[in-house]
C-alpha positions as a Markdown table, in Angstrom:
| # | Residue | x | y | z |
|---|---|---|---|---|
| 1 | Unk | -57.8 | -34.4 | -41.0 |
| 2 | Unk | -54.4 | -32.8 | -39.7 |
| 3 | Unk | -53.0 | -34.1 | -36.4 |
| 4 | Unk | -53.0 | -30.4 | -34.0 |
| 5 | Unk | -49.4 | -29.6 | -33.2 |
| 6 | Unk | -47.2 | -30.7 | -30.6 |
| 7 | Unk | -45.2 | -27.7 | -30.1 |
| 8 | Unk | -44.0 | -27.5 | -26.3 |
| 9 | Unk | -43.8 | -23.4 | -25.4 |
| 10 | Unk | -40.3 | -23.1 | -25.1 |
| 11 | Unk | -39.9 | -24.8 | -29.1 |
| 12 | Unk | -38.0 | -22.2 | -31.0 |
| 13 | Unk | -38.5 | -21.2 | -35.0 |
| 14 | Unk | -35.4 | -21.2 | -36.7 |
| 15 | Unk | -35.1 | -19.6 | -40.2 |
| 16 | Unk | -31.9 | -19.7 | -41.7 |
| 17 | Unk | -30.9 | -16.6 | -43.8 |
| 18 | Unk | -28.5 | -17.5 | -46.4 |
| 19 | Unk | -26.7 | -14.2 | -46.2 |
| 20 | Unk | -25.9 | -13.8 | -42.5 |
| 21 | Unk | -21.9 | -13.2 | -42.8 |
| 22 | Unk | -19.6 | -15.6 | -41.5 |
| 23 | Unk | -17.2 | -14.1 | -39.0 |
| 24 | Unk | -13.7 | -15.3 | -38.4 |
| 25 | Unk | -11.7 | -14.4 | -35.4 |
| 26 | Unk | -8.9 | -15.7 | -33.7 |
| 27 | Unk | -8.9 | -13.8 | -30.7 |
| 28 | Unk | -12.0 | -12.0 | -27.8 |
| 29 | Unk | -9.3 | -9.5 | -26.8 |
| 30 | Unk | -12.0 | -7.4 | -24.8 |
| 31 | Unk | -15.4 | -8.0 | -23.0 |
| 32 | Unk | -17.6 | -6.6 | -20.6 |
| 33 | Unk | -21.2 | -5.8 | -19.3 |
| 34 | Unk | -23.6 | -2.5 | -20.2 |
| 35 | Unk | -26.7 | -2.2 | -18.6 |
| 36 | Unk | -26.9 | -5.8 | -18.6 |
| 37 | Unk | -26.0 | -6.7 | -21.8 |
| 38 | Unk | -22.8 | -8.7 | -23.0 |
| 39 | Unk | -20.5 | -7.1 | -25.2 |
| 40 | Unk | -17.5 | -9.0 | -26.9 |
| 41 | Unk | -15.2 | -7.8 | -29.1 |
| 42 | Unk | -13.4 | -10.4 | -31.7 |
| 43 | Unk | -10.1 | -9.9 | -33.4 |
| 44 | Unk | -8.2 | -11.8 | -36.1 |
| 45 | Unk | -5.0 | -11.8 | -36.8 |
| 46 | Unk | -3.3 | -9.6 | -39.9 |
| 47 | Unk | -0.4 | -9.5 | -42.1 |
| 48 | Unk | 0.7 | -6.5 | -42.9 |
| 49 | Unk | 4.1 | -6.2 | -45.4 |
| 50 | Unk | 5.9 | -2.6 | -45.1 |
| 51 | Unk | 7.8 | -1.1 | -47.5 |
| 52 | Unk | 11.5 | -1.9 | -45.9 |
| 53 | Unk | 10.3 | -5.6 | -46.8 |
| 54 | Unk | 9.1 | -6.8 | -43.0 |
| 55 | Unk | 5.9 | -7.6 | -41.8 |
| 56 | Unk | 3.9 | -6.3 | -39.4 |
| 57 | Unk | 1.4 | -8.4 | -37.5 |
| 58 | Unk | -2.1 | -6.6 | -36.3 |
| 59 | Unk | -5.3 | -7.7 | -34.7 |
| 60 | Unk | -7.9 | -6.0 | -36.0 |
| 61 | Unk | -11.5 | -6.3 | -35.1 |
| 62 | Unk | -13.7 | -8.5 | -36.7 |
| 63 | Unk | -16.9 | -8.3 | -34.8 |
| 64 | Unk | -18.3 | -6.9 | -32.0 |
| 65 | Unk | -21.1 | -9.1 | -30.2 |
| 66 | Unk | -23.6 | -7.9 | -28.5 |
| 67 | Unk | -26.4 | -9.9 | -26.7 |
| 68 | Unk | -28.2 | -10.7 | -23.3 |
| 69 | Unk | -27.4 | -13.2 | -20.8 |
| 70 | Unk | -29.5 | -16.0 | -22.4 |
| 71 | Unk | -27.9 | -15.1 | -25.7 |
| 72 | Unk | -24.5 | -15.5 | -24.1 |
| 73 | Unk | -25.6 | -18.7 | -21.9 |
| 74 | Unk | -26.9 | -20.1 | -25.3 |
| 75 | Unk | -23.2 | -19.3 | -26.8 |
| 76 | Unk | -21.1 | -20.5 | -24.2 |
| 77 | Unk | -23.3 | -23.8 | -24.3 |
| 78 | Unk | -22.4 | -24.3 | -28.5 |
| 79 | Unk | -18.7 | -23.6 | -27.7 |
| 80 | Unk | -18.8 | -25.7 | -25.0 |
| 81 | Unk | -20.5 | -28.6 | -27.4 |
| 82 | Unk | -18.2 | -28.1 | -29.9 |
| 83 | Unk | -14.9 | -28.1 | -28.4 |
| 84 | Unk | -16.2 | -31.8 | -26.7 |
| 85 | Unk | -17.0 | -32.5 | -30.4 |
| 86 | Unk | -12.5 | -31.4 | -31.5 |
| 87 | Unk | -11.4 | -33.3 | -28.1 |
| 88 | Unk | -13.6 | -36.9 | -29.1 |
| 89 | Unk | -12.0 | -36.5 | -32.9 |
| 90 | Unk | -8.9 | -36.4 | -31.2 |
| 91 | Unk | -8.5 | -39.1 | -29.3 |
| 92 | Unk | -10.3 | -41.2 | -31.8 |
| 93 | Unk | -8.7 | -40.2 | -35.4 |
| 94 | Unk | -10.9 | -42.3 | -37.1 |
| 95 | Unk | -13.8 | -40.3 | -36.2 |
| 96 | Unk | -15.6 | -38.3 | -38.8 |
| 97 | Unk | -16.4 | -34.6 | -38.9 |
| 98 | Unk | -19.7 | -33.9 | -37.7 |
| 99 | Unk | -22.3 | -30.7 | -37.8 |
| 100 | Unk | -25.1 | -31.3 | -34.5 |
């Protein structure tokens, strides 16, 4: 006989989808609120070479995000999480990577 769950209501299902993109940016050049949801724009830097032999350097955009408060709230609270995570392997070089 199976044990009934012990799921609490606010337990989320996660499914990961192995080909959600990966999005690089070095930059959130713009933001800013629409009928109460977040938008974010992200930007990455670009190397451009011209024909006279320079280079040009460009943002361009990578991204735009779009989701509610909770969505951001969530967000901020993973950056937040993971820039704690780059500041403790700093002070302690010997310390390993680590994924949560």
């Amino acid at each position: 006989m199976s044990e009934p769950d012990d799921k609490s209501a606010d337990s989320i299902t996660y499914v990961d989808i192995p080909t959600a993109p990966h999005v690089y940016f070095d930059i959130a050049p713009a933001h800013g609120v629409m009928a109460n949801g977040v938008e974010i724009e992200l930007a990455a830097r670009t190397l451009n070479p011209l024909a006279d032999g320079t280079v040009e350097v460009k943002f361009v955009t990578t991204a735009r995000l779009r989701c509610s408060q909770a969505g951001a709230l969530h967000l901020r609270n993973a950056l937040d999480a993971v820039l704690k995570m780059i500041e403790a392997a700093q002070q302690s070089p010997a310390a390993a990577s680590k994924l949560n």
